[in-house]
Each structure stands twice: as C-alpha cells, then as structure tokens.
C-alpha positions, -999 to +999 in steps of 0.1 A: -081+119-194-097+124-230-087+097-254-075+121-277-049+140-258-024+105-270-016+124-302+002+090-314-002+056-297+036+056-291+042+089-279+036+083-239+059+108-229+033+132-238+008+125-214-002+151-191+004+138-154-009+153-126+012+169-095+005+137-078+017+113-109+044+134-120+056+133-082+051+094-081+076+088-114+102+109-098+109+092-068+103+059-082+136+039-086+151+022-114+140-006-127+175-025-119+174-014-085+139-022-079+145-060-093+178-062-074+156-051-039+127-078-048+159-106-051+167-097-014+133-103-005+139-139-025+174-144-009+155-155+019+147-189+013+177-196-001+173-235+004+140-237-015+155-215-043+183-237-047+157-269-046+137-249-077+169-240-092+179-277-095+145-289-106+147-264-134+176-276-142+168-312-147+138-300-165+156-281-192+179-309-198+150-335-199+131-311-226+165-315-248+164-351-244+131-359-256+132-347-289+173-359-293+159-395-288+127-390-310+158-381-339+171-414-326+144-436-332+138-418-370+177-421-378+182-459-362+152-475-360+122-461-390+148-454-418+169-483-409+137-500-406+148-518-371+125-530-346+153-543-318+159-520-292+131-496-304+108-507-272+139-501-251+137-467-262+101-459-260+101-469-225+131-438-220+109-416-239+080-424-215+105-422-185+118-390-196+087-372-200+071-381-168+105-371-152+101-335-171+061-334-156+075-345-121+104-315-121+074-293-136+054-294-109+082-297-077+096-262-092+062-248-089+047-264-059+083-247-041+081-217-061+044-207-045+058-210-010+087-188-018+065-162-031+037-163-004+069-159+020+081-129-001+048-108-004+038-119+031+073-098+043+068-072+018+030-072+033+041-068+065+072-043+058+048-020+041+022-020+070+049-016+096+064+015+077+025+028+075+031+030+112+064+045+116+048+072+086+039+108+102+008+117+103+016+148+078+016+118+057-015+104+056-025+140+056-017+147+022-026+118+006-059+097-002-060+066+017-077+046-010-041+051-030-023+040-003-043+007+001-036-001-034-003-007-027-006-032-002-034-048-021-029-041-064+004-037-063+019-065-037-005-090-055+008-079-087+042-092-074+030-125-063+013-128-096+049-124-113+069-139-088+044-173-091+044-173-129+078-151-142+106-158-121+110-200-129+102-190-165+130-165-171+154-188-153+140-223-175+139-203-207+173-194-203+184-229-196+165-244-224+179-216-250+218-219-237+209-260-239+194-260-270+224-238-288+248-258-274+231-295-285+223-279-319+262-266-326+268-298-320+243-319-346+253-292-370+269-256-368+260-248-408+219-256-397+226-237-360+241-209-381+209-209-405+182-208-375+204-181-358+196-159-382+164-146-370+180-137-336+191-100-346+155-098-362+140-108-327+162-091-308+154-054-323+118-065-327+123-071-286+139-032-281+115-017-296+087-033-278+100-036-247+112+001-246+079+015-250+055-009-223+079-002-196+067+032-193+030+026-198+030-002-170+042+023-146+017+048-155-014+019-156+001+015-120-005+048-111-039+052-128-050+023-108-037+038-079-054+069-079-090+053-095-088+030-064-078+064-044-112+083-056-136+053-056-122+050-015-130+089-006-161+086-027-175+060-012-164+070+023-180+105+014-210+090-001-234+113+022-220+142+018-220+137-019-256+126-023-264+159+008-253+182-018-263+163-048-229+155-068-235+125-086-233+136-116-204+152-111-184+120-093-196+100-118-181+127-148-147+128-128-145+088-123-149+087-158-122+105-166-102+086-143-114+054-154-106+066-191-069+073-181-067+035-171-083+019-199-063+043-222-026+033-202-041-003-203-050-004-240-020+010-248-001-013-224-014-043-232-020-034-269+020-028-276+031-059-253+004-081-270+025-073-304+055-094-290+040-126-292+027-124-328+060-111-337+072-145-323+051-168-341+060-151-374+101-158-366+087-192-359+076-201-390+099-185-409+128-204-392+110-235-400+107-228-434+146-224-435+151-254-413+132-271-439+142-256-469+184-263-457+180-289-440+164-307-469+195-298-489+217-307-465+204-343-460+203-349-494+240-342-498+241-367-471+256-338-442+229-348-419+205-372-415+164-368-418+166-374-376+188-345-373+166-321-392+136-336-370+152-326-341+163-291-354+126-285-361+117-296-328+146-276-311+142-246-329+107-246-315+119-250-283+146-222-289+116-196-302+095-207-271+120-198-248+126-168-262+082-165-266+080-171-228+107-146-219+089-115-235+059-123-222+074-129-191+095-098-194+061-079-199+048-096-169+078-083-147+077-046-156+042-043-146+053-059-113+081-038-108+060-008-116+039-022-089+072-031-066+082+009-073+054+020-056+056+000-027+091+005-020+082+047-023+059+041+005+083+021+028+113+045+014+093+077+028+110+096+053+097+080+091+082+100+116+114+112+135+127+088+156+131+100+193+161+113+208+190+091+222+185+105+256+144+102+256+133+083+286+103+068+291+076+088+316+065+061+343+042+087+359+033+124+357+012+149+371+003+164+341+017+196+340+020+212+302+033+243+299+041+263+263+070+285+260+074+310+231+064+276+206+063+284+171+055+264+143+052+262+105+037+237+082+057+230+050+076+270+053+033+282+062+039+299+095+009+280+118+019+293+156+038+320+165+051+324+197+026+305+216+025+308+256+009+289+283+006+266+311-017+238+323-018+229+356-024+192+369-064+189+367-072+217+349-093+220+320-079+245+291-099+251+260-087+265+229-111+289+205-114+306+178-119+306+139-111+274+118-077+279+111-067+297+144-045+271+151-062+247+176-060+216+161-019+221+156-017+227+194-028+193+203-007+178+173+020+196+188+013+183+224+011+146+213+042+154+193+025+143+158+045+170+148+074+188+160+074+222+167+103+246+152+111+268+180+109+273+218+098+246+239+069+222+254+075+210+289+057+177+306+060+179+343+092+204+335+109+182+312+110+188+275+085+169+256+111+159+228+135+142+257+104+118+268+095+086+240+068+093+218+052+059+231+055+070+265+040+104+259+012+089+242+003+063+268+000+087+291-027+110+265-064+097+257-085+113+228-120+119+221-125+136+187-157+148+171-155+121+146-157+090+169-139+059+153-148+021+159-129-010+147-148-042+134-153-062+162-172-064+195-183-033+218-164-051+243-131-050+218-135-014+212-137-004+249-105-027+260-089-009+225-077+017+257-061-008+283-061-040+263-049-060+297-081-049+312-109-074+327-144-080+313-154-062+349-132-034+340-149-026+311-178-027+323-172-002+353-160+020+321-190+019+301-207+023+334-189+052+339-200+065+304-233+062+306-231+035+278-240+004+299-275+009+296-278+011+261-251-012+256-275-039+274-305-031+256-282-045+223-292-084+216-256-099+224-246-067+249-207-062+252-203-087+224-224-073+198-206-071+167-199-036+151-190-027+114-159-008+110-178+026+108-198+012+137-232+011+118-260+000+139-258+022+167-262+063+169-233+088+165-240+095+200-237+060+214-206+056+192-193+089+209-204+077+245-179+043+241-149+061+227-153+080+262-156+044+280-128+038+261-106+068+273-118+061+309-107+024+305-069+040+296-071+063+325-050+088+312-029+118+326-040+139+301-070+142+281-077+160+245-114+164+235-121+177+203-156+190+205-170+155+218-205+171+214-209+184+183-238+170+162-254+150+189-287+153+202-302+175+232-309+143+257-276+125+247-254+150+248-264+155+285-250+123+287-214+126+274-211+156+292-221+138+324-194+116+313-168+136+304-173+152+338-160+121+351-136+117+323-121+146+330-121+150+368-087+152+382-071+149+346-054+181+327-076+182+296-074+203+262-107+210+248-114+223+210-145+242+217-166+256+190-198+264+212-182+283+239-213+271+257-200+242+266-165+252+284-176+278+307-164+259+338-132+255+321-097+270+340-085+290+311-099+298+278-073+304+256-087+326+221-065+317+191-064+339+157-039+334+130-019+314+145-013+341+176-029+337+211-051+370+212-063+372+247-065+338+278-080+335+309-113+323+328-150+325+307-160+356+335-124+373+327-127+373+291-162+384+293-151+410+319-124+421+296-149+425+262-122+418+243-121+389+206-137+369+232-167+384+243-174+393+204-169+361+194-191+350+226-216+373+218-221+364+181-231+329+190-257+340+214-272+364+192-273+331+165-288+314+191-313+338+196-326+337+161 
C-alpha cells in the first residue's frame, strides 16, 4: 500500500482494506469482550492470581511508605536537627525497600507461570479448533496467515500478559494509595496536583482512540505479510520456473509498506503518550513547588510534607505513565487475541449425527444415488449416479473441473453433499462417524506429503500400533525396501518436512507403504503417477497393484493409460456424469470418452 494513500496521519478509517482485511475487522469482537474472554483464560489459576494480587498489594503500600518516612526524617530529625531515633528509622527505610524488591520480584516470578499456563491453553485451543476446521477452510485461506496466529499473535499475548496485566493492577493501587495519603497530608496541595488530571485524561482519549484501530490493522498486515512470505517461499520453484522475482518482490513491498505504514503510525501516535506525561510531570512539580512553598511559609504544612508531595506526585504521574503505555501494550494484544479467537470462533466441521455409529468392518461397497452438490450456491455435481462394488477399481475422468476431486471429498465426507444420498455397505455415509469412515479410507495423492521425522515414523504414520517388522513387510510390499536400505541410517533416516533428500518417486513409493501399513477398505488414488519417471513408475504401479488388490479403490486419472484394467470408468463434465463403463465399452461406444482417449494418443504420438 503506497504511503501516500493516508491523506492525514490520523485519518485511518480511510484506508483501503482488502476483501480479506475488511472481512477480518468485521467478525472481530469487541474489545471488552475480547479482554473479558482472555480473563477466563486467567481465572484459571486463581490461587496464583490471588498470591500476585497480594504481593501487589504489599508493594503499592510499601512504595507509599518510603517516601512518607523520608518526609519523617526531614520534618523530625534534619529541621529539628535530631540525631536520636534517626538510625532507627534508616534501618525501616532499608527494611522497607528490600520488602518492596522482594514483592517486586514474587509478583513477577508467579505472574510468568500464569501466563505460560494461559498462552499454553490458548496454544493448544487454537490447534485443536485447526482440527475440528473443515477443510473448505483451509481452502480459502493462506496457511502462512493462519500460523501467525498461533505464533505473532499468541506471543503477542504472553508479551502483554507478562509485562501489562501486574502493571494496570499496581498502578491502580499506587494511584488510589497515593490520593488517599495525599488528602490526608493536605487536601488544598492534593486539590492543586489534581489539576492536571482533566488535562491528562483528554490528552489519554484522544490518543488512545486513535492507536486502537491501527493496532488491529498492524495485526492484520502482519498477518497477511507472514501469509505471502509462507506461499512464496513454499512456491519458490514455480516462481523462479517462470521467472517472477521481480514481481514477488514488487508485491512484498507493497505488503511490507502496509506494515511499516500501520506500524509508524501505530507506534508513532502511542509514542506521543508518554511525552505528554513527562510534560504534566513537570508542570505539577512546578505547582507543587510553587504552593507548597507558600503554603509552608504560612506554616500550613511543613518542608517534609511538600517533600513527600513531590515524591508522591511522581509516583501519581508514573502510575498513570505506566498505565498508557501499558494500555497501548494491551490493544495490540487484544488485536492479536481478536484474531485468534476468529479462528477458534469459526464455524467447526459439522459434528456427526446423534445416531452415527462407528463402522467395525465393511466390505466396501459405495454406491451414489442421485448426489448433488454445490460449493458456496456454485452448482459442482448434479445428480451423480453410481456404484462400487467390493474390490473394484473405479476411476473418474475428465477435464479439470469436471468434478472428480469433489467426488472423493464427498466420499470421505470432507464435505457434505446437498441432496440424495452416499451409501457404505447400504448405510448412509452421514449415519456412520467421520473417524470411523476415515479409518476405514487410505490416500495416495499426486502431491505426496512427509512429516519431519524418520522413514520409519512416516510409514507407521498409517497404523501407528504397528511393529518395526510390520513396516518393513510394507515398504517391502512397496517396492521401497530396497532403496530405503541403500539410505545411510535405513528406516531411521531422518527426513525434512518436505522430505528433501530423496526423489518424488521414492517419496511417492512410502506414502503407498504407508497406505498398505493402514490396510484400508477403501483406497483413493489421485493420479499416484504423475510426474515420475519411466523405471519408477513401474514400480508404484507394481505396488499399487498390491495396494489395491481386493480393496474398492477411486482413481483420479488424467492419462487414461494407466486405468485400462479398471472395473468402471466413469467420464465426468460439468459437474454431470456424461457416459460410465469398462475402458473396451467406452471405446466401443465412441462416445466423450473415446475423443478424449483419442486426443491423448494422438499427443502421444507427436
């Protein structure tokens, strides 16, 4: 975003947000709420708050004693010029502060374990509601972004919770303690150092109203910077295949403008709060001073009491310092908090029906009946008929876009279809547990994923009960033991998390030891072969032979080479099954088959 699109540095309002942003403030909540939903998270160690409350407590009385008994020793003992009981004194003074340092540190060293316990729930809310999350979800939304929340924005909390929350409590102490002490020693002077409060406090509103704002839209900025440096870097190939560095690099300036500029502007304005405190300061000294002078030499008070009122009112502008910084410090945590609690506020993936039972076995019979689906009121399948028969192999062709993919969503139930009905072993798919459905399913996609972690790790990723012997028989079974030995530390050769190190084909050849390992019901390939080369690719197909015998599989074909042995070949356009059967049928029957057939031997051919 161009600098110069902030016509004034006030007028935020003005900034144009994108879809994404202008999404992001509207389901945000309010900032009372948010604070109100962080203090539930704090509720929770109620013991240690109540151990931090007290120590805060003692500590804002002890900072009011100090400087009462340094007015002391001026009144009785350096005017009066009296030496007996002045060591008696001292020896408080020293007690007193060391008191103050001990209280200091208790309220902190509990205040860190109360906010590790916080975030580390907060953590761990947020990454279980990424899993109850449908997949349409993470569909629509850069995955970068997302991580900022659990990392940027959760730390952001801890920050404030660590430094803020004792703070705002002590500073409100130490200014209700200080009032009350100075009404006491004299309400003409208290009246006289109150007077900057109305001056503060509209100095404070005007401030504070404007950084609230451009916290939550730094938030934001560094949400989606984080966002595009994630897809960038994920698609650094690609971009450096079809040589776009310039043009990342122009449109991750522009994003890295938009956060500087919120920042500047963020920090900028709340940065004007404590200079506008250190002016008050000194001015209230100077009447202090100036009527406390007067006052002592009408003999009202004494030169102790106007020692301490210079002292307190210190103390009372500190306070008051401390809780706009503080309060700075907290609306760019509950920006921060916002976000995170729009994440674990998104609606879950629909939980499953009261009367879904778990599947202990089945024989893996599918069967579509009239199905239909849309995607956000985008019409996908209409009317979408067929059966799969335990052991058979069905593949699913056409165009991208056809609607392939959203059958085997639909069959996994990552999403739900609108009308008609899906049957496993003749019971409805949406009357059997999503986790039941799923563990009877295995998947081997054309982009092969790998955790961090040993070969051995990512094969038992499918039946994590399963032996060392047992994984071995899969990779076996995969023609992956081979290679797999010829690795220095074999099965316990340590893999990246994009599984660098070893070919696309070797990567692909585990995930199918991995599927073997789950022995599943039901198998979904997704065009296991594409990109791989001639002599491994005989490979996974030898394995996926074995994969698949006995097992109903789905197959995603896009070279119709490869599923000519299938059962039935079902040819998908526009969402609409144009024509199903064997490959000799459809090739009998020269019909959006055979053309489509036809057309990739004649590319073949040239």
């Amino acid at each position: 975003m161009p600098i110069n699109q902030l016509k004034h540095p006030f007028q935020y309002e003005k900034i144009p947000l994108s879809t994404t942003r202008k999404k992001e403030r509207k389901k945000a909540k309010h900032t009372s709420a948010t604070v109100k939903r962080i203090w539930s998270y704090l509720a929770r160690e109620k013991a240690k708050l109540s151990l931090v409350i007290l120590m805060v407590v003692l500590s804002s009385g002890l900072s009011l004693a100090g400087p009462f008994l340094v007015g002391m020793a001026i009144d009785d003992f350096i005017i009066t010029k009296r030496a007996s009981g002045l060591g008696l004194l001292l020896i408080w003074l020293i007690v007193i502060y060391f008191a103050h340092s001990l209280t200091i540190f208790l309220q902190n060293y509990w205040m860190v374990g109360i906010a590790q316990n916080t975030v580390y729930s907060l953590r761990e809310d947020l990454f279980r509601q990424f899993h109850r999350l449908p997949i349409s979800y993470f569909d629509k939304r850069q995955h970068g972004e997302l991580m900022s929340r659990i990392t940027n924005d959760i730390d952001n909390v801890n920050n404030t919770l660590n430094q803020s929350v004792i703070q705002i409590f002590a500073s409100i102490l130490t200014l209700v303690g200080t009032v009350v002490v100075m009404l006491v020693l004299s309400p003409l002077l208290t009246l006289v150092t109150m007077t900057i409060i109305p001056i503060m406090f509209l100095g404070m509103k005007w401030i504070t109203k404007r950084t609230g704002p451009l916290y939550k839209l730094q938030q934001n900025d560094l949400g989606e910077l984080n966002g595009y440096v994630e897809e960038i870097v994920s698609g650094q190939h690609v971009v450096k295949t079809f040589s776009q560095e310039e043009r990342v690099i122009g449109e991750f300036e522009e994003k890295n403008a938009a956060l500087k500029h919120s920042g500047f502007w963020a920090q900028t304005i709340s940065g004007f709060i404590p200079k506008v405190m250190n002016m008050l300061n000194f001015l209230s000294f100077g009447l202090i001073a100036l009527v406390g002078g007067l006052l002592a030499i009408e003999d009202i008070i004494t030169v102790g009491v106007i020692v301490i009122f210079t002292e307190y009112a210190r103390q009372f502008t500190r306070p008051l310092n401390e809780l706009s910084n503080q309060f700075n410090i907290l609306l760019s945590a509950v920006a921060g908090a916002e976000r995170v609690f729009t994440v674990i506020d998104e609606e879950q993936e629909e939980t499953d029906e009261q009367a879904a039972r778990k599947l202990a076995k089945t024989d893996g019979h599918v069967a579509f009946h009239n199905v239909s689906f849309a995607y956000e009121d985008t019409p996908i399948l209409k009317h979408i008929n067929f059966e799969a028969h335990p052991g058979q192999t069905v593949a699913f062709v056409g165009h991208t876009g056809a609607g392939k993919t959203t059958i085997i969503n639909l069959i996994s139930r990552f999403y739900n279809y609108d009308e008609g009905e899906i049957t496993l072993d003749d019971i409805d798919i949406k009357d059997i547990k999503r986790s039941s459905l799923r563990n009877h399913m295995a998947f081997v996609l054309q982009d092969s994923f790998l955790f961090q972690g040993t070969i051995r790790e990512n094969i038992r990723y499918g039946r994590l009960n399963a032996t060392d012997q047992d994984v071995v028989t899969a990779a076996k079974d995969a023609n992956a033991h081979d290679f797999i030995n010829r690795l220095p530390d074999g099965y316990d050769t340590i893999l990246d998390q994009d599984g660098s190190g070893i070919s696309q084909g070797q990567k692909q050849l585990l995930t199918i030891a991995r599927a073997i390992l789950a022995d599943p019901a039901i198998l979904i390939l997704d065009e296991a072969t594409s990109n791989i080369d001639t002599i491994t690719e005989v490979k996974i197909q030898d394995a996926l032979k074995r994969l698949m015998a006995g097992r109903t599989s789905f197959v995603i074909a896009h070279r119709l080479n490869t599923i000519q042995e299938a059962d039935k070949i079902i040819m998908l356009k526009n969402g609409e099954i144009m024509e199903q059967g064997s490959h000799a049928a459809l090739i009998e029957n020269r019909g959006s088959y055979f053309n489509l057939y036809k057309g990739q031997l004649n590319d073949a051919t040239h």
